[in-house]
Every structure is written in structure tokens, then in C-alpha cells.
One Martini backbone bead per residue (centre of mass of N, CA, C, O) as a GRO file, in nm:
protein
  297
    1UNK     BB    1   8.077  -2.312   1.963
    2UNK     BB    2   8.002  -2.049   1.812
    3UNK     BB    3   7.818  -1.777   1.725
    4UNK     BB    4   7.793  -1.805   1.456
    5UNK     BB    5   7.711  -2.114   1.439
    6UNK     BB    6   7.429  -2.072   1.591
    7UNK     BB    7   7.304  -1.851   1.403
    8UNK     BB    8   7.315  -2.094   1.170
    9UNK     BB    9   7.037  -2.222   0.991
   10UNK     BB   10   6.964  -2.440   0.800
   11UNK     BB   11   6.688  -2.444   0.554
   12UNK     BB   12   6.662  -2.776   0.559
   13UNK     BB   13   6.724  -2.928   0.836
   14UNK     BB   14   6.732  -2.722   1.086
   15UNK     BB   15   7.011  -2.668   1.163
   16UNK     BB   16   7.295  -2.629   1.326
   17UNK     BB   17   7.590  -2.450   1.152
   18UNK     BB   18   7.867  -2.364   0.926
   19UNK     BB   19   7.907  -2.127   0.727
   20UNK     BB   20   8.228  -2.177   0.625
   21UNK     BB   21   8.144  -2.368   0.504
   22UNK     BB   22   8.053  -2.526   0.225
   23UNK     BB   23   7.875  -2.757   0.388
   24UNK     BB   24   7.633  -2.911   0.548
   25UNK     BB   25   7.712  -3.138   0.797
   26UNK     BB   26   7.400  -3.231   0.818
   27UNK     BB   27   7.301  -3.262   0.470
   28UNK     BB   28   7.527  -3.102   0.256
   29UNK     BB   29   7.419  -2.853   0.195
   30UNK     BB   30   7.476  -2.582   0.062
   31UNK     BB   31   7.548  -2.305   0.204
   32UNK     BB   32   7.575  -2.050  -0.089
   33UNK     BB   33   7.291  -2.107  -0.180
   34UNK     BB   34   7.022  -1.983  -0.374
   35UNK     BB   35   6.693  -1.960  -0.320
   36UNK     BB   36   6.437  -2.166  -0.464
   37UNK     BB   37   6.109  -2.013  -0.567
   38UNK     BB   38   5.817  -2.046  -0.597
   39UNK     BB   39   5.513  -1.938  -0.622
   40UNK     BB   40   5.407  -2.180  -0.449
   41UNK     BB   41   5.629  -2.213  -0.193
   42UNK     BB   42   5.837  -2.368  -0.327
   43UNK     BB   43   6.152  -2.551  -0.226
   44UNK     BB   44   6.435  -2.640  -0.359
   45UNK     BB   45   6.675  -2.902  -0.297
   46UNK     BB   46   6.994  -2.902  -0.284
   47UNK     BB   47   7.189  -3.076  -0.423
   48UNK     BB   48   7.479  -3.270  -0.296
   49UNK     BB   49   7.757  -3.290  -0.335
   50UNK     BB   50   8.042  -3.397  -0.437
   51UNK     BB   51   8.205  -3.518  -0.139
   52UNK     BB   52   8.080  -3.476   0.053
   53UNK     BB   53   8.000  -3.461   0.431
   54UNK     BB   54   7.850  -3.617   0.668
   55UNK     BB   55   7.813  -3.617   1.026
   56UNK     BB   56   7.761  -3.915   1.256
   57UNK     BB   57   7.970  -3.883   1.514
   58UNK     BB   58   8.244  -4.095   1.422
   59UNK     BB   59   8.113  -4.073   1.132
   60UNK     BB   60   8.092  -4.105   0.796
   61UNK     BB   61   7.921  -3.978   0.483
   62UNK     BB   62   7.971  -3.983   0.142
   63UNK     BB   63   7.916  -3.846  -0.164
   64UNK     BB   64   7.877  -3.966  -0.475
   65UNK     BB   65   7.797  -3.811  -0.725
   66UNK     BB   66   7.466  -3.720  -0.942
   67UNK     BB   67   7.295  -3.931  -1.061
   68UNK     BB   68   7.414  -4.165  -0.901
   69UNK     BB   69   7.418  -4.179  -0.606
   70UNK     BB   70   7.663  -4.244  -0.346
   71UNK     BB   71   7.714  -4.405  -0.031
   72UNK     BB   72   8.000  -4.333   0.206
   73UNK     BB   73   8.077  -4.507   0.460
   74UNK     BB   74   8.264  -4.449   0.774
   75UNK     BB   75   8.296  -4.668   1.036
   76UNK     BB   76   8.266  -4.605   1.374
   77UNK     BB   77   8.304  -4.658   1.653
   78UNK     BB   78   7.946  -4.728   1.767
   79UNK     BB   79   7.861  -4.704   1.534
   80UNK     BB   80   7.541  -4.794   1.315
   81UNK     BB   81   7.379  -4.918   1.009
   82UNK     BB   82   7.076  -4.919   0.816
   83UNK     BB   83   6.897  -5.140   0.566
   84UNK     BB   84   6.852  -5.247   0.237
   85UNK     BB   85   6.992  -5.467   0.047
   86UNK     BB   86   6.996  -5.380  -0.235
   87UNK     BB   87   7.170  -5.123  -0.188
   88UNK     BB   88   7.401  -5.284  -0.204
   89UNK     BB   89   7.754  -5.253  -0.341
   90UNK     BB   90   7.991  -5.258  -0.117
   91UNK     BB   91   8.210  -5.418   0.166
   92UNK     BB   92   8.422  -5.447   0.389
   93UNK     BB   93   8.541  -5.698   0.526
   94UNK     BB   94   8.541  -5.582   0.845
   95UNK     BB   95   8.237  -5.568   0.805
   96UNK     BB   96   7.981  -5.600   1.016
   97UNK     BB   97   7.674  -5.826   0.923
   98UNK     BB   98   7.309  -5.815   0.921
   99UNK     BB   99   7.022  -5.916   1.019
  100UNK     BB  100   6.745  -5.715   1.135
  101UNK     BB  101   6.532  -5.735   1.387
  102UNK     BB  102   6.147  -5.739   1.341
  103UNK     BB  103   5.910  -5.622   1.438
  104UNK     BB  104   5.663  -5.842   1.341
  105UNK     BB  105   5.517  -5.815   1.010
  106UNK     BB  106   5.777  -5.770   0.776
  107UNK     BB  107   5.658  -5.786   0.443
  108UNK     BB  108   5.795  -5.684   0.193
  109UNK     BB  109   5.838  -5.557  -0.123
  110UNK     BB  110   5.994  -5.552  -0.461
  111UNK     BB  111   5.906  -5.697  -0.758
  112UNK     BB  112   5.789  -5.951  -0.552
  113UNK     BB  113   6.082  -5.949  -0.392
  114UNK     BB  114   6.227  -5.951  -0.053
  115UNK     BB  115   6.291  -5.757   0.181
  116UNK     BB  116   6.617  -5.701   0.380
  117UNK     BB  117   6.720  -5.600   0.719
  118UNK     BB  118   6.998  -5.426   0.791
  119UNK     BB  119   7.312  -5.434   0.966
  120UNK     BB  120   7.640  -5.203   1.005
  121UNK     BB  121   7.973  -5.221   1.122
  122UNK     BB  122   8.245  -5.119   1.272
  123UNK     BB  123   8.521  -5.120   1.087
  124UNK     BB  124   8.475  -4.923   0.784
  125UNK     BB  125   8.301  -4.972   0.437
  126UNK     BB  126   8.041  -4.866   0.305
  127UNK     BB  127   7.832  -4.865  -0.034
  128UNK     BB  128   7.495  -4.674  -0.116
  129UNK     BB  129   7.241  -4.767  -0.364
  130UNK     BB  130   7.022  -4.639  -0.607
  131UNK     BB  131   6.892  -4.743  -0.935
  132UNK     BB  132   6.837  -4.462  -0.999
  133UNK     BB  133   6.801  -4.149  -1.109
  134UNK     BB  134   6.907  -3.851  -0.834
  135UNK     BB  135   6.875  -3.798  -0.491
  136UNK     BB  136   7.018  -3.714  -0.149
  137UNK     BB  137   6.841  -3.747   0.097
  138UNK     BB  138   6.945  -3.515   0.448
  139UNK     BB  139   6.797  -3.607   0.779
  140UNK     BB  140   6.869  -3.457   1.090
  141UNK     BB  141   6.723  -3.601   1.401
  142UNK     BB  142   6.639  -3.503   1.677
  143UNK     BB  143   6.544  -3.528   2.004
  144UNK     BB  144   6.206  -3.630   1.897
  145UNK     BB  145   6.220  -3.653   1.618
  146UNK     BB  146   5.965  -3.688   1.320
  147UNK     BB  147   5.896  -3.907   1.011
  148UNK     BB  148   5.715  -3.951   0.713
  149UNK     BB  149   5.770  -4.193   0.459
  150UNK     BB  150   5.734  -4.322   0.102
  151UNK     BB  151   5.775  -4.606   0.027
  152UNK     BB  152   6.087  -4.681  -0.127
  153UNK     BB  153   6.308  -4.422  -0.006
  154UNK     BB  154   6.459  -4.529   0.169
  155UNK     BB  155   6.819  -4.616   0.270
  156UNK     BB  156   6.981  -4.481   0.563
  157UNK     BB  157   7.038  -4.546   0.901
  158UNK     BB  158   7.088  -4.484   1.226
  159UNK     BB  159   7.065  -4.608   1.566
  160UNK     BB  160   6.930  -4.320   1.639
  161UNK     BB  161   6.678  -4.475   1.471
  162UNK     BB  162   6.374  -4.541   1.489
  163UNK     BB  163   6.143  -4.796   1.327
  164UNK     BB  164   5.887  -4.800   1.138
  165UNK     BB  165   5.516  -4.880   1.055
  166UNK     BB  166   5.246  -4.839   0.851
  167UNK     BB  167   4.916  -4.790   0.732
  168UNK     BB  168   4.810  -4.548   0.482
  169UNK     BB  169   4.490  -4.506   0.458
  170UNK     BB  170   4.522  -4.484   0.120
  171UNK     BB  171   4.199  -4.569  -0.084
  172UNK     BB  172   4.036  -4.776  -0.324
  173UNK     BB  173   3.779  -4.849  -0.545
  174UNK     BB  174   3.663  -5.109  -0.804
  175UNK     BB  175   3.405  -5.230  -0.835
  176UNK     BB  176   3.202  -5.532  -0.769
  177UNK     BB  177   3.218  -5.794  -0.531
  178UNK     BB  178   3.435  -5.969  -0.675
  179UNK     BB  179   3.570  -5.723  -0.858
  180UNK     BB  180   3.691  -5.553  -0.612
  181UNK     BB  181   3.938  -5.336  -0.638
  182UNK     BB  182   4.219  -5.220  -0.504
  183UNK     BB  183   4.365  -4.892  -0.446
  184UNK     BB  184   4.706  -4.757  -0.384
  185UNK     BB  185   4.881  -4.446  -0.431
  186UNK     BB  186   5.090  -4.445  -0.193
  187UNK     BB  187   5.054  -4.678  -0.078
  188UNK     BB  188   5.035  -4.918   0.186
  189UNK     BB  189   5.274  -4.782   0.333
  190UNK     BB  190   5.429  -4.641   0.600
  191UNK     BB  191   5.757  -4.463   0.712
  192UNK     BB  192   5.890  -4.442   1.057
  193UNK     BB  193   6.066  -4.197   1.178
  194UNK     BB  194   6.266  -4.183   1.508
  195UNK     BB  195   6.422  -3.948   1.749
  196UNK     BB  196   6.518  -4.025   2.073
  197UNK     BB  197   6.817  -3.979   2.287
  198UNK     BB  198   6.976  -3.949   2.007
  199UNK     BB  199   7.096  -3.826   1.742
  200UNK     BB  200   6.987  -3.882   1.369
  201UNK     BB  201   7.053  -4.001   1.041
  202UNK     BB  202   6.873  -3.980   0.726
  203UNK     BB  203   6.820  -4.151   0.399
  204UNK     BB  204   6.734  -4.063   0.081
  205UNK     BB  205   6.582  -4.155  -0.278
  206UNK     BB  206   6.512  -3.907  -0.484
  207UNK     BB  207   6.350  -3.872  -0.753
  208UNK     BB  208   6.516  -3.623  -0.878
  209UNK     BB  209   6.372  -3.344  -0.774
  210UNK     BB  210   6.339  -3.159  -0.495
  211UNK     BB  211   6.053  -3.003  -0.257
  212UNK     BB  212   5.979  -2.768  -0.005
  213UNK     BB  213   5.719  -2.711   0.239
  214UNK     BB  214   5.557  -2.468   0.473
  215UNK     BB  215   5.263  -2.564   0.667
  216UNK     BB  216   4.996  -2.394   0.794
  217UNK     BB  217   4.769  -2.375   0.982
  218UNK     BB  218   4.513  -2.508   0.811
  219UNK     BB  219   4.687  -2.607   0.529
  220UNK     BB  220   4.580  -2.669   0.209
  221UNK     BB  221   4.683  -2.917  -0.020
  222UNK     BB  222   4.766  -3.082  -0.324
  223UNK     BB  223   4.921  -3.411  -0.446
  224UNK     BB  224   5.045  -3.648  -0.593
  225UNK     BB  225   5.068  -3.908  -0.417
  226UNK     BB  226   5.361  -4.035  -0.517
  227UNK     BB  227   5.529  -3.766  -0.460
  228UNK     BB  228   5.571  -3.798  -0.218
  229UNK     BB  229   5.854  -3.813   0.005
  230UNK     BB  230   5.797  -3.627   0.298
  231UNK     BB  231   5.646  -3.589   0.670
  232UNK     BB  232   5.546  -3.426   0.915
  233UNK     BB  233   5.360  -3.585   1.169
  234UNK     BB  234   5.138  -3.329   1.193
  235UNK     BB  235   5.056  -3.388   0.884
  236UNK     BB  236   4.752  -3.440   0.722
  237UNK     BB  237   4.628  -3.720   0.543
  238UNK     BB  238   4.433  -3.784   0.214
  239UNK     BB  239   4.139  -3.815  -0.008
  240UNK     BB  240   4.122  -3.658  -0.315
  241UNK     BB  241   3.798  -3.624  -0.532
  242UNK     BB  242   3.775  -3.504  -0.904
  243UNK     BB  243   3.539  -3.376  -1.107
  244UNK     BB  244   3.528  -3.301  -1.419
  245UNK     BB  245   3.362  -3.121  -1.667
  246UNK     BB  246   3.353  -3.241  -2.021
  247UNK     BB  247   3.115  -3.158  -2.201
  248UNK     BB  248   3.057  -3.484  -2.352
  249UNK     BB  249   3.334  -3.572  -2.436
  250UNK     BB  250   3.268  -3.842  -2.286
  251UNK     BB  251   3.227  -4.142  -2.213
  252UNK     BB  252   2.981  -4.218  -1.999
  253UNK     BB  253   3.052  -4.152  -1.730
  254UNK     BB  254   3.140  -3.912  -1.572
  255UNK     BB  255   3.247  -4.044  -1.309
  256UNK     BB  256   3.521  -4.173  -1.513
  257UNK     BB  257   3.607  -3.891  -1.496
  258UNK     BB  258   3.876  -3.847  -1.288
  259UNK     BB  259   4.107  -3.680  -0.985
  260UNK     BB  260   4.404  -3.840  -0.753
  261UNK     BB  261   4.424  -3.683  -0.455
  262UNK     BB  262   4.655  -3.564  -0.213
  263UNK     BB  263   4.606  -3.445   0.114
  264UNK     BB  264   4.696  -3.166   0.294
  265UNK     BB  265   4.806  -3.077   0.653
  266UNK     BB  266   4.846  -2.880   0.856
  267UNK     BB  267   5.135  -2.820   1.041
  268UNK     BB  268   5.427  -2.842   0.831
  269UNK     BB  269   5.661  -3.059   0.619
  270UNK     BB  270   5.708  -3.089   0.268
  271UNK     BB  271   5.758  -3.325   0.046
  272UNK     BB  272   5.909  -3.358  -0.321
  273UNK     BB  273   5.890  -3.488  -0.646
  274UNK     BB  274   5.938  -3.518  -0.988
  275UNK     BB  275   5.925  -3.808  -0.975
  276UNK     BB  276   5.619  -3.980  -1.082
  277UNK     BB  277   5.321  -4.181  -1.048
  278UNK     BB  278   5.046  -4.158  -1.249
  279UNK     BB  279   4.711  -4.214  -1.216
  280UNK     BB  280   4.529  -4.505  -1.355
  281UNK     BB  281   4.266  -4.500  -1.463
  282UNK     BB  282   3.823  -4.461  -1.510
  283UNK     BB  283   3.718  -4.618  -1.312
  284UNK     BB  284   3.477  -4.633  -1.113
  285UNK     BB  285   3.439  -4.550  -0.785
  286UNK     BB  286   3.297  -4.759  -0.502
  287UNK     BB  287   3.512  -4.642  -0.276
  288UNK     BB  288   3.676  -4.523   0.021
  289UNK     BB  289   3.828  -4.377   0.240
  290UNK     BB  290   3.824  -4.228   0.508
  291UNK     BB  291   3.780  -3.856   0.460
  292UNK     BB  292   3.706  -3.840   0.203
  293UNK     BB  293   3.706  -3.568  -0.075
  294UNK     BB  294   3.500  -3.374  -0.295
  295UNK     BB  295   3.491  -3.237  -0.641
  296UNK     BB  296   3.262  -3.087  -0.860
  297UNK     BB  297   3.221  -2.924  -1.157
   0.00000   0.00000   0.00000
């Protein structure tokens, strides 16, 4: 590696990379690509080229197209990479694949039903997309290094990655006694990825375009609960409910119209999706997780 490969810090994926190619060879992202940055310090996530490639070991992964892009594998021994079954478009014959052994009881589910996490070796190609149109996030994990994704945004990861869940503990409730009803905005679980011995990349399918911003030590943003993409294990997240003040324009209780944000805190790295689901429904809420933060106008 030259001295000035090592200079060079790609500002997406904070890998060291090759200025003089076309993309990061870890992340895909364009080398001369102008950075974007909005007024409030979100800086956008620049698409990954149609036909880039990303080195993972000795295999590659190939992007190919823009609206839906789809992840063309070369899988070269020994790695080999683990995914959601739904994602599989097509595979060649000799590509050895199997359901990857999950601990504990991870009963995913996914429009009613069972998602199943593969695993597939080569040598061979394996091609994976999601269902609707977006963006690949290359997220390249050193050793050590850990993120956390919000439910059903996963692609596949490497060997290099080990995967984990835990419950996402951002809820509220609605109704009382038999009525209680239960609501998850950001999803009742959180996938956690960590890269233990040795370098792994993670692949990501976020809806719309990206955008990341790196919060300070004690800096504190709301946002969609849906919205967020991933996030540094740093960042600290809980439940923020605001009640604006109507002026009498609302019918019942002022307490029925809130707005309900996901509240994150410093210091580390935040992405977001541009499509996401806002929170629906005006019932008041009648218990929240702990930690929740109010703000009455």
C-alpha cells in the first residue's frame, strides 16, 4: 500500500482506500464524488455505481443496476456469506448453500411469514436483491468494530461478521386493561453486526437515498423512528412523545394529537432512509418504555 493510499480515507465507510480508482473498493462509493451536506449536517450517502465492485477477501460483490440494484457475488474459498432466504435471486449450480444455524429462538417473520438466514460458499456467483426500489449500503467492519441496523434493512454479510438481535425496548401502549394494545415505530427488534477477528462487510438495502451524520459527545437529534437506517453501538436511543398545542382545533383530548420521535444521542454515526412510515394513529398513549422524554408546547 502506497503512502498515499494510506492518506486517503474514504468519508463514507472511514476506510483507507485508493484515491486513483473510480470507487472505494470497500464501500463502492465514488472516489470524486462532491460531498453533500445539508444545512442541519446530514450528509448524503452517494449511490454506489452500476458494476462497481467491492473486494471482500478473495471474492467480489458486483453491483449492477440503480433503481433495484441487485448484488452479484464471486464467491472464491474459504469466504462465504449468509443472507435472508427471500433475498435470493438466482444461483449457480455449484454453489453450496444451507440453512446457517441460528441460537436462541430467532423466529423472524416477515409479512406473516418465516424468514430463513442462509448460508452460501462457493466457488460459484449468487445474486441478491430486495423487492423494491433503493440504495446498496457497503458498510466494511474492521476488528472490533460493531453497528446496529434497524429490522429487515439487512442484505448479507460476510463470514468476518457475526450476527446478533436483541429487543429494540422502544415501545408505547394505547388502550387500558383488556384494550391494551402494544406499538413497536421502530420495530420490535434490532439486528446487531460485529466484526470480532478479522475484517467483514455488511450489505444493506435502504429505501430511497441515505444520508449520515457523525453526532457529538452529548449531542442529541430526533427522527422518524422508521427512518433510521443504522447506527454506531455508541449512540444511545430512546422514545420521545411531543404534544403540540392545537389551539382548540382538535376534537377530545389535547393529549390525542402527539408526535412520535425516535431520540438519539452521542457521540457516533447515524444514517436515515428518505422513505420511511410515519407513526399513524391519534389514541393517547397510556404507558411508554422507560426513559421516555415529553415535550408539551
Amino acid at each position: 500500500m502506497t503512502a498515499t493510499t494510506t492518506n486517503y480515507i474514504c468519508r463514507y465507510c472511514r476506510q483507507p482506500s485508493d484515491p486513483s480508482d473510480v470507487s472505494c473498493p470497500n464501500c463502492g462509493a465514488p472516489v470524486d464524488v462532491r460531498e453533500v451536506t445539508s444545512d442541519s449536517g446530514w450528509v448524503e450517502q452517494p449511490a454506489i455505481s452500476d458494476m462497481a465492485r467491492i473486494r471482500f477477501g478473495t471474492s467480489t460483490a458486483q453491483i449492477e443496476g440503480t433503481y433495484v440494484p441487485v448484488v452479484d457475488f464471486d464467491l472464491r474459498p474459504p469466504g462465504w456469506v449468509y443472507f435472508s432466504h427471500h433475498t435470493l435471486l438466482w444461483a449457480e449450480p455449484q454453489v453450496q448453500m444451507a440453512a446457517m444455524p441460528m441460537a436462541g429462538g430467532w423466529t423472524r417473520v416477515r409479512a406473516g411469514l418465516p424468514l430463513i438466514m442462509m448460508q452460501a460458499s462457493g466457488p460459484g456467483h449468487l445474486a441478491l436483491s430486495d423487492d423494491h426500489p433503493g440504495e446498496i449500503v457497503a458498510l466494511p467492519l474492521a476488528p472490533g468494530q460493531g453497528i446496529e441496523v434497524r429490522e429487515h434493512r439487512f442484505l448479507a454479510a460476510t463470514d468476518g461478521v457475526k450476527y446478533d438481535w436483541q429487543q429494540s425496548g422502544i415501545w408505547f401502549t394505547t388502550g387500558s386493561g383488556d384494550d391494551t394494545e402494544y406499538h413497536y415505530p421502530f420495530g420490535m427488534f434490532v439486528d446487531v453486526f460485529h466484526a470480532e477477528q478479522a475484517p467483514g462487510l455488511l450489505l444493506l438495502h435502504s429505501p430511497g437515498n441515505s444520508f449520515i451524520r457523525d453526532l457529538a459527545a452529548g449531542e442529541t437529534i430526533c427522527i422518524q423512528p422508521s427512518s433510521l437506517l443504522y447506527k454506531d453501538l455508541t449512540v444511545r436511543m430512546g422514545l420521545h412523545l411531543e404534544y403540540p398545542n392545537t389551539g382548540g382545533m382538535m376534537w377530545g383530548s389535547r393529549y390525542q394529537y402527539r408526535q412520535v420521535w425516535l431520540r438519539l444521542s452521542g457521540p457516533g454515526r447515524v444514517a436515515v432512509q428518505s422513505v420511511f412510515e410515519r407513526p399513524e394513529g391519534s389514541e393517547p398513549i397510556t404507558s411508554s418504555c422507560p426513559g421516555t422524554t415529553h415535550y408539551r408546547w
